[in-house]
NUBAFI-881076 format. One record per residue (C-alpha): x, y, z. Coordinates in Angstrom, 1 decimal. Layout:
atom east->X | north->Y | up->Z
...
This chain:
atom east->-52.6 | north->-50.7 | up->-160.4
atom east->-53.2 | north->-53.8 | up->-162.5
atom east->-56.2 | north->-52.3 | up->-163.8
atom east->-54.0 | north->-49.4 | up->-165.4
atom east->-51.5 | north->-52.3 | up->-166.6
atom east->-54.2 | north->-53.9 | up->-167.7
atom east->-55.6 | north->-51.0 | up->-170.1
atom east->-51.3 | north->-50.5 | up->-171.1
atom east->-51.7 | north->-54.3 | up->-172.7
atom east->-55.0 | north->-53.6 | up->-174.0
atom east->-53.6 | north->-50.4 | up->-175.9
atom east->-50.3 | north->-52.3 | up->-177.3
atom east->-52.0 | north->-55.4 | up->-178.3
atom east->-55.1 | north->-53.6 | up->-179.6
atom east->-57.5 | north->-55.8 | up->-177.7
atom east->-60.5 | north->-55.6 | up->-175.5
atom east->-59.1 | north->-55.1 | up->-172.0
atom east->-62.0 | north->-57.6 | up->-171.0
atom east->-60.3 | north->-60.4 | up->-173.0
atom east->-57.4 | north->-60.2 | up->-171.0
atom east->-57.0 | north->-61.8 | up->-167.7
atom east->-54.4 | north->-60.8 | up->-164.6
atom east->-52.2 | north->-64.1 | up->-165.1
atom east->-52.3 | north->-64.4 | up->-169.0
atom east->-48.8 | north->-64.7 | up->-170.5
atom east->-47.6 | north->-61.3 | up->-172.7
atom east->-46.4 | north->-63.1 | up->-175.3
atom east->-49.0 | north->-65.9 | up->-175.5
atom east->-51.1 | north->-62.8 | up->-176.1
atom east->-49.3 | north->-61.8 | up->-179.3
atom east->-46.7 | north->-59.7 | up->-177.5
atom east->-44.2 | north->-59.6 | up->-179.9
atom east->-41.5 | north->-57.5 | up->-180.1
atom east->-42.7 | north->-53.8 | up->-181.3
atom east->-46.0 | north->-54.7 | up->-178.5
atom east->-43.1 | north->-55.0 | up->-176.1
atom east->-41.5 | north->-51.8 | up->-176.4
atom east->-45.0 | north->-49.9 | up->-176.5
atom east->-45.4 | north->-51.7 | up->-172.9
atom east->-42.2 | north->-50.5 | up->-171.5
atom east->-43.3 | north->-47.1 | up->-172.9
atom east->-45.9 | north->-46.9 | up->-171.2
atom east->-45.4 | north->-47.9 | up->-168.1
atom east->-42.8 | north->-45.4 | up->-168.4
atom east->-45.5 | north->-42.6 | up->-169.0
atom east->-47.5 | north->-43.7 | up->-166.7
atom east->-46.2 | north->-44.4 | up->-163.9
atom east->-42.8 | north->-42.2 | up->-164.2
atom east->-40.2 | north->-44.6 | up->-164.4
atom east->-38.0 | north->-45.8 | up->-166.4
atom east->-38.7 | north->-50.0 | up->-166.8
atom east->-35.6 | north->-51.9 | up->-166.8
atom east->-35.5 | north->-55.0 | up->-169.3
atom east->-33.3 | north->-56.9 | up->-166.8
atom east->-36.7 | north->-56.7 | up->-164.2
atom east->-39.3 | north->-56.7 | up->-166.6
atom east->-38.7 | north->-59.5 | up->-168.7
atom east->-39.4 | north->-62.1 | up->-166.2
atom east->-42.7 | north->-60.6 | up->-165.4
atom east->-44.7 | north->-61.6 | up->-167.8
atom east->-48.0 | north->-61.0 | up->-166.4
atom east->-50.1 | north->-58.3 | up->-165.0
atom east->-50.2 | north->-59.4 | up->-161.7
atom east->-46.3 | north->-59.8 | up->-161.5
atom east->-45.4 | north->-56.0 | up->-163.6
atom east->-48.2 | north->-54.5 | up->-160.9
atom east->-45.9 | north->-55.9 | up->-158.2
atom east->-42.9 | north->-54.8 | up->-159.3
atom east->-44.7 | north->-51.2 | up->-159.6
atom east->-45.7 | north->-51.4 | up->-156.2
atom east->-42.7 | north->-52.4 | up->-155.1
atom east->-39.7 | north->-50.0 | up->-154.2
atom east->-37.0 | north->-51.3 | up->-156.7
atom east->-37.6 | north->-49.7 | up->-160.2
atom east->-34.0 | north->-50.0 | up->-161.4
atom east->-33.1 | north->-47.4 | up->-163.6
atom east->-29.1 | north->-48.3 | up->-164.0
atom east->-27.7 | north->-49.6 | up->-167.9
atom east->-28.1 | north->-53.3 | up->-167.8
atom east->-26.3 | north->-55.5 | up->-169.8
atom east->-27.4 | north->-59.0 | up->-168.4
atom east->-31.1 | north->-59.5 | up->-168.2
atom east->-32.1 | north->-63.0 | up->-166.5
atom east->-34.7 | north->-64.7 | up->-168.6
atom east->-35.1 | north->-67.8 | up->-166.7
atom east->-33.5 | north->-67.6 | up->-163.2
atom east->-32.9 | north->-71.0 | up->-161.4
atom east->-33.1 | north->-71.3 | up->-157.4
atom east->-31.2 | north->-74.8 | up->-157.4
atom east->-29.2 | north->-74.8 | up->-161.1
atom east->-27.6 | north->-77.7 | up->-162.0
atom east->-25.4 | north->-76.8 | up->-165.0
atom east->-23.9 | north->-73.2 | up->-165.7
atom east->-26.1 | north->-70.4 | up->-167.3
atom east->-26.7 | north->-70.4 | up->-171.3
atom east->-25.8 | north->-66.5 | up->-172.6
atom east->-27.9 | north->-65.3 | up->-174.8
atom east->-26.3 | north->-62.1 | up->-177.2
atom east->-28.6 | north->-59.4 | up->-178.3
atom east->-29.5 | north->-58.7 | up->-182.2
atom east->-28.7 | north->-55.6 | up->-183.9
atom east->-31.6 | north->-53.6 | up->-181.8
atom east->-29.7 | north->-54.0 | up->-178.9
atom east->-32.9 | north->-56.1 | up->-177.1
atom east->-33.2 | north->-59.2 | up->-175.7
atom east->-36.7 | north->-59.4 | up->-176.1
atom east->-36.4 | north->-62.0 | up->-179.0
atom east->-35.3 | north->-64.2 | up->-176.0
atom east->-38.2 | north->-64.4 | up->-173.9
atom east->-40.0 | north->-67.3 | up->-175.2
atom east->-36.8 | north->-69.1 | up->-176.3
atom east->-35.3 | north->-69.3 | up->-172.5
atom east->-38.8 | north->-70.8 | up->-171.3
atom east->-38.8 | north->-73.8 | up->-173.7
atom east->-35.2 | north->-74.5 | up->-172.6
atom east->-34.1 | north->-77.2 | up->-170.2
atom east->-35.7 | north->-75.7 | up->-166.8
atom east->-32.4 | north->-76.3 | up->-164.8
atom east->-30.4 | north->-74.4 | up->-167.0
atom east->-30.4 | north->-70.7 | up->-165.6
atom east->-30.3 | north->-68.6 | up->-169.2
atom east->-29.6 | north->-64.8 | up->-169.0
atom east->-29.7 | north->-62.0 | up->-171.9
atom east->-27.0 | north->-59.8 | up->-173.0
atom east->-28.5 | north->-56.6 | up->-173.9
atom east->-26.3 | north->-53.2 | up->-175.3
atom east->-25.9 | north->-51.5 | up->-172.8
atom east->-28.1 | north->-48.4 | up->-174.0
atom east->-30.8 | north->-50.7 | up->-175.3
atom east->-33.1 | north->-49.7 | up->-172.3
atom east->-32.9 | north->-45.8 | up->-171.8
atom east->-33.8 | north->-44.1 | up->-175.2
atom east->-32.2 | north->-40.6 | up->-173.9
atom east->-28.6 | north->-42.4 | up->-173.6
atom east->-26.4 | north->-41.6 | up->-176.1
atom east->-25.0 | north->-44.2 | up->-178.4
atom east->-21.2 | north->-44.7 | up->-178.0
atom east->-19.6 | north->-45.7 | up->-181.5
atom east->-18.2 | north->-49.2 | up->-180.6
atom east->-16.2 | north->-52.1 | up->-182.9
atom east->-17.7 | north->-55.4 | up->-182.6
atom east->-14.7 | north->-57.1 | up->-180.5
atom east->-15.4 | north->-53.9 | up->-178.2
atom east->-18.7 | north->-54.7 | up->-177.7
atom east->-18.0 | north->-58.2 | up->-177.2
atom east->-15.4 | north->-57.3 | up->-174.7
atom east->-18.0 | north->-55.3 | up->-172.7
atom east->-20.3 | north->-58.8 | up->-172.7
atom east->-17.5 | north->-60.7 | up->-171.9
atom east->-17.0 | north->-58.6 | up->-168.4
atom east->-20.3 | north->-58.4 | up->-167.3
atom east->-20.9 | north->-62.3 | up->-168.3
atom east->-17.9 | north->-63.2 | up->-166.2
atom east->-19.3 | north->-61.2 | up->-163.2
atom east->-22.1 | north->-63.8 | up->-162.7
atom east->-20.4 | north->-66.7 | up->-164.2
atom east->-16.4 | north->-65.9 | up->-163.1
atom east->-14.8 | north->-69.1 | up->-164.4
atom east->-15.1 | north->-71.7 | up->-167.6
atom east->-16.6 | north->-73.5 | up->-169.2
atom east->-19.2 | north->-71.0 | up->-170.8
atom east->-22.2 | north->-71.5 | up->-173.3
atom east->-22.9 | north->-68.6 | up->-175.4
atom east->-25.7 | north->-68.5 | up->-178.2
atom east->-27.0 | north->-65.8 | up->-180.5
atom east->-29.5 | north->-64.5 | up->-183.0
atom east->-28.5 | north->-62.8 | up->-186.3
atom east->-25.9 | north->-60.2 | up->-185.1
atom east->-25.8 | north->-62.1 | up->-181.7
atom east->-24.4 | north->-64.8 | up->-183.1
atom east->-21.2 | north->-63.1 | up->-184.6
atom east->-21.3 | north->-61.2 | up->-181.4
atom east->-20.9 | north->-64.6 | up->-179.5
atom east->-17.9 | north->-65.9 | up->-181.9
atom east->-16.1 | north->-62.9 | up->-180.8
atom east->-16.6 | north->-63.2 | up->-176.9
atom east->-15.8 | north->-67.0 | up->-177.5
atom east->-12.5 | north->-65.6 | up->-179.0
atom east->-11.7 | north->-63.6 | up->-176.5
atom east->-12.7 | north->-65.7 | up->-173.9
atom east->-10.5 | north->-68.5 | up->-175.3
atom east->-7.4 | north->-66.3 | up->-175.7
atom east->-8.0 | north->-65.3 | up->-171.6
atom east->-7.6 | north->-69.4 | up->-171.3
atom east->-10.9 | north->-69.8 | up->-170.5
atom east->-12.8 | north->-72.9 | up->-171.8
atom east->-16.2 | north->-72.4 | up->-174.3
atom east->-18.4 | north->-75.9 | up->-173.9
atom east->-21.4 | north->-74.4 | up->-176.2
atom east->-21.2 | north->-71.3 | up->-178.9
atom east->-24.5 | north->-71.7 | up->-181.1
atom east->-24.8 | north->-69.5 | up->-183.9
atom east->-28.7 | north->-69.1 | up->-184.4
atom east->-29.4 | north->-67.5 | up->-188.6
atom east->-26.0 | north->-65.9 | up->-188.0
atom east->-24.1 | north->-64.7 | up->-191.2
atom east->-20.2 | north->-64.0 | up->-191.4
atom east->-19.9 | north->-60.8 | up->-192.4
atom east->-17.8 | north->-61.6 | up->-195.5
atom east->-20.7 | north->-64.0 | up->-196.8
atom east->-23.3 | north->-60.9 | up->-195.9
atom east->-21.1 | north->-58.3 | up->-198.2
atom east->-21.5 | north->-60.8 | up->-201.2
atom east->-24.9 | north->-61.3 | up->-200.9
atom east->-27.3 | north->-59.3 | up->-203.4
atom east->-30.4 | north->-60.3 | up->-200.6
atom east->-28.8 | north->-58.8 | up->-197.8
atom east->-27.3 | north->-55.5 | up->-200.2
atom east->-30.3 | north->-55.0 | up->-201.6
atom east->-32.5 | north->-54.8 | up->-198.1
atom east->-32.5 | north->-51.1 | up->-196.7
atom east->-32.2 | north->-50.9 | up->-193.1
atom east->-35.1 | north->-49.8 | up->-192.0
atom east->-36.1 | north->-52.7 | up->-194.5
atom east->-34.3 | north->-54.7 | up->-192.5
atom east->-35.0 | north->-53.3 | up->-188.8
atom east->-38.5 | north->-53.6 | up->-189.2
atom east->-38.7 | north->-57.3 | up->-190.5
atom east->-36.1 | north->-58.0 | up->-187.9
atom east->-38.1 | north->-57.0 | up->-184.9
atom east->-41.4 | north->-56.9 | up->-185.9
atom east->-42.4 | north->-59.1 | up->-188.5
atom east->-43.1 | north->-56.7 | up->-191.3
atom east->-42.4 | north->-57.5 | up->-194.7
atom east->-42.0 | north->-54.2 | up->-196.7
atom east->-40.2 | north->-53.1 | up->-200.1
atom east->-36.9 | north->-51.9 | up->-199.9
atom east->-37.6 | north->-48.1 | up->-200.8
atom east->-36.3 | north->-46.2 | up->-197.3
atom east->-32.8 | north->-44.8 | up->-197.4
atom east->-31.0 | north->-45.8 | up->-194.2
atom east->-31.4 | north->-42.1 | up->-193.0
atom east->-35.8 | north->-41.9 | up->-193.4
atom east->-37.9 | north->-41.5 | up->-190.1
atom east->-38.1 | north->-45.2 | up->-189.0
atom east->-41.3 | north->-43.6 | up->-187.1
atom east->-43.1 | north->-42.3 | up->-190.4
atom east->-42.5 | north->-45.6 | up->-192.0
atom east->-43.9 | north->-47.4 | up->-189.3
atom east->-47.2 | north->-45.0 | up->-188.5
atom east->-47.6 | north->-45.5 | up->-192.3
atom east->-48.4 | north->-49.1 | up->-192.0
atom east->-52.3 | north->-49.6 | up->-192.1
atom east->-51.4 | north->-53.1 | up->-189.9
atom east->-50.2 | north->-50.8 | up->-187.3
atom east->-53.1 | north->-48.5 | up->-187.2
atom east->-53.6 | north->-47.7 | up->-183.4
atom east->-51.3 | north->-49.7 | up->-182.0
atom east->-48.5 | north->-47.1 | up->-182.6
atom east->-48.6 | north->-44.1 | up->-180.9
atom east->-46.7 | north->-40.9 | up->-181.7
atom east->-45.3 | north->-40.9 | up->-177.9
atom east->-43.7 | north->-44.3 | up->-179.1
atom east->-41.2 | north->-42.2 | up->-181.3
atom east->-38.3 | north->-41.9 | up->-179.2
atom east->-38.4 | north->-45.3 | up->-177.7
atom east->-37.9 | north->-46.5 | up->-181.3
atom east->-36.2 | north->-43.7 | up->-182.9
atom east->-33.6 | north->-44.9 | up->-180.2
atom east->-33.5 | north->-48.7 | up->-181.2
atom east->-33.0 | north->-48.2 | up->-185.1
atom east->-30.0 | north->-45.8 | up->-184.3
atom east->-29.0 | north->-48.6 | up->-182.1
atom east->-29.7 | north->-51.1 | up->-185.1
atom east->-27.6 | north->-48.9 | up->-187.9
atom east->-24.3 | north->-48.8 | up->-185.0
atom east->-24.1 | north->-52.4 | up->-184.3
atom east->-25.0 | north->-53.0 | up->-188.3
atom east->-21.7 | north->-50.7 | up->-189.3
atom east->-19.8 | north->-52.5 | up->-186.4
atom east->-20.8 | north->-55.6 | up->-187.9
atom east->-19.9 | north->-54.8 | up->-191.6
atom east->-16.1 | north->-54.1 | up->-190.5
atom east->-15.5 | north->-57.3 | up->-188.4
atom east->-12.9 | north->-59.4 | up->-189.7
atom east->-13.4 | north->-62.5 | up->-187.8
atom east->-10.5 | north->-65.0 | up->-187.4
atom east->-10.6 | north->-69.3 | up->-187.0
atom east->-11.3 | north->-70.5 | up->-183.3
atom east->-10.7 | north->-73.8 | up->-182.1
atom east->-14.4 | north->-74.4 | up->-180.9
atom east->-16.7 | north->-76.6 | up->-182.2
atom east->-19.9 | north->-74.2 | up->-183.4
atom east->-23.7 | north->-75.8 | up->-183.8
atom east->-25.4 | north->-73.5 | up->-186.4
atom east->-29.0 | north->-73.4 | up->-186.6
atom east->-29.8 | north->-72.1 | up->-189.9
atom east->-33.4 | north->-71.0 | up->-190.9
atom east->-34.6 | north->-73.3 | up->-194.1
atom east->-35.5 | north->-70.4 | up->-196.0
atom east->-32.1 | north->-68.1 | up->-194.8
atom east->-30.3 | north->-66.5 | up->-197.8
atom east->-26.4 | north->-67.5 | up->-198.6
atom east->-24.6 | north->-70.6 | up->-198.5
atom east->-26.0 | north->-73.6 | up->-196.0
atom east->-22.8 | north->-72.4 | up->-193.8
atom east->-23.5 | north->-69.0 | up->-193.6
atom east->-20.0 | north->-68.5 | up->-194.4
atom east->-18.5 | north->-69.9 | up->-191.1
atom east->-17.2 | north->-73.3 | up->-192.9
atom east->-13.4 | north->-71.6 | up->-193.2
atom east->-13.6 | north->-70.3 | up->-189.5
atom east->-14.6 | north->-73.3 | up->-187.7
atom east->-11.4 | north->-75.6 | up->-188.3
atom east->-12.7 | north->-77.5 | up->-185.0
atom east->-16.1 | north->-78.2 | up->-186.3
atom east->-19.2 | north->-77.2 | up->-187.5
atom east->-22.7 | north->-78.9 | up->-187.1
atom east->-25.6 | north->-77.4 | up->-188.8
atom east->-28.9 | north->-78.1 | up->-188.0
atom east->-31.7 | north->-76.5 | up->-190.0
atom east->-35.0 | north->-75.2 | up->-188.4
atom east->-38.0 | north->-74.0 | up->-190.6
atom east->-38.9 | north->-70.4 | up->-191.2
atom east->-36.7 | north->-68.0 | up->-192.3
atom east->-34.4 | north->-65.4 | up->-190.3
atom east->-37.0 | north->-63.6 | up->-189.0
atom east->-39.6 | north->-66.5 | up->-188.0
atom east->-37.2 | north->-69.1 | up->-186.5
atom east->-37.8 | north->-67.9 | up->-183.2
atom east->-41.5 | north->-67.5 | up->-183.3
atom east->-44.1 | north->-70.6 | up->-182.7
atom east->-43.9 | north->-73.5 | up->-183.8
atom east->-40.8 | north->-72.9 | up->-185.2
atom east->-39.4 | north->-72.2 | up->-181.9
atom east->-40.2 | north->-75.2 | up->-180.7
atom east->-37.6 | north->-76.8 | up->-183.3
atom east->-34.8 | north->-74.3 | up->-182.2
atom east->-35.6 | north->-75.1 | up->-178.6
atom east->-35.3 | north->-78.7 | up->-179.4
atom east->-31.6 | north->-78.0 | up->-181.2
atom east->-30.2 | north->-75.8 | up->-178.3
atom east->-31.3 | north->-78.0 | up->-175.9
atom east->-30.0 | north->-80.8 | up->-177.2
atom east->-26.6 | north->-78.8 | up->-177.9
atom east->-26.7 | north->-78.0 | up->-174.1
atom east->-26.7 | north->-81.7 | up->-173.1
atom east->-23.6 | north->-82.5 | up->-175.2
atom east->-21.3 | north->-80.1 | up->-172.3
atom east->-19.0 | north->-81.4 | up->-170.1
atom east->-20.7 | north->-82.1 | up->-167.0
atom east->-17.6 | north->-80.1 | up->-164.8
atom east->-19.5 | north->-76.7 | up->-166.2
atom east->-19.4 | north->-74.4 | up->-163.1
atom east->-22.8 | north->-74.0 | up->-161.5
atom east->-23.5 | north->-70.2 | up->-161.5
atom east->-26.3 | north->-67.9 | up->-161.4
């Protein structure tokens, strides 16, 4: 079984399978995020299942995905919270972290190992992020952050919380923050990480003039391509057509993503009609040096109880990769510190 694992990584990272070795890291290998859907594909394919994120995120060698194969417990139910980092013996309450626009948590992966390692730090994934048959459900924002909210407050039942997000994840975590605060609940942490109000995103000519699957494909994987796609193209065309994809992109590949750029243009709608309101919760905003906009993102007249912004280099799609991610790391940890130490030890 590892040896067919093994050839699934060769194929996605386009390497020789003889370079790789049992107990290498997937993302230390260049598994980024488009190489980490291709996996889940196809270990899908080939060993009929459907991979949950929730399971295979923490395995992030061959060795431990062969395990799980062998093993009887191939979960196949919508997950929303995916544990990144589980913790035997925590000694704080678990850091949320909110899902981007894809839906994914995947983003996450390397961020949650730099972290404090007594800090337990679980994803929030949309809950059709991992089955790309499910159909997407048209949701508003604060009804998608009410579905986090639930499914956060099954594994952590009582305040105070820390929530942090990425781009849309961000915006998603000011809302459950909202929410939570209105059900009297206490927020110790709520880190906005390159997040953009949405009224500072519809005034900006760099984010109006970006096409989505502009957008989607710098996003998640990294690819920096003129704005010429209308929002409705074949995401999959665009991306075959790339010569830097060459073979690493298989036509079988098309649902899996077909799936998360549908996923991408819902949550972008749900984001464009938000109308956030002030809460009375200190926000830490780590900004990307090169992000577009104001240096507050547009969160300065929604944050009467403060608003700390620390800048990180890269840009919004580049903060969260090496060695910038080391400087993120650095921020949200230190954030993290700052909570009241009477945070309820959970998951």
């Amino acid at each position: 079984m590892e040896r067919q694992v093994l050839d699934l990584w060769a194929q996605v990272l386009g390497c020789e399978a003889a370079s790789i070795g049992i107990h290498d890291d997937f993302a230390l290998c260049g598994g980024h995020s488009l190489a980490w859907v291709r996996l889940l594909a196809g270990i899908g394919r080939s060993f009929g299942c459907r991979p949950a994120a929730a399971t295979f995120l923490t395995a992030q060698t061959i060795a431990q995905q062969a395990a799980i194969l062998r093993s009887d417990a191939k979960p196949t139910a919508p997950e929303i919270v995916v544990p990144l980092r589980p913790v035997a013996q925590a000694k704080a309450a678990p850091l949320f972290l909110v899902h981007g626009a894809a839906g994914t948590v995947s983003a996450y992966g390397e961020l949650a190992r730099r972290l404090d390692p007594s800090v337990p730090v679980h994803g929030l994934q949309a809950p059709e992020a991992d089955d790309p048959t499910a159909t997407i459900i048209t949701r508003t924002l604060p009804e998608l952050a009410a579905l986090h909210v639930t499914a956060v407050r099954r594994v952590q039942q009582r305040g105070p919380y820390a929530l942090a997000g990425w781009s849309l994840g961000g915006v998603l975590a000011f809302e459950m923050a909202r929410q939570l605060r209105q059900a009297g609940e206490e927020v110790a942490l709520l880190c906005l990480i390159d997040s953009h109000s949405p009224a500072q995103l519809s005034r900006l000519d760099q984010y109006l003039g970006t096409s989505l699957p502009q957008a989607f494909l710098r996003d998640l994987f990294g690819l920096d391509l003129p704005a010429t796609a209308s929002a409705d193209a074949d995401i999959v065309a665009i991306i075959l057509a790339q010569p830097g994809l060459a073979g690493r992109v298989q036509p079988e590949d098309a649902p899996r993503l077909r799936h998360l750029y549908a996923l991408y243009c819902a949550h972008n709608d749900a984001l464009m009609a938000y109308e956030p309101t002030p809460i009375d919760i200190p926000v830490t905003l780590l900004r990307a040096e090169a992000s577009i906009g104001a240096g507050d993102c547009g969160w300065g007249g929604l944050t009467p109880a403060g608003l700390t912004i620390e800048t990180v280099p890269g840009d919004h799609a580049t903060l969260l990769q090496p060695p910038n991610l080391d400087v993120c790391a650095q921020y949200l940890d230190a954030a993290l510190a700052r909570r009241p130490t009477t945070a309820l030890v959970s998951g």
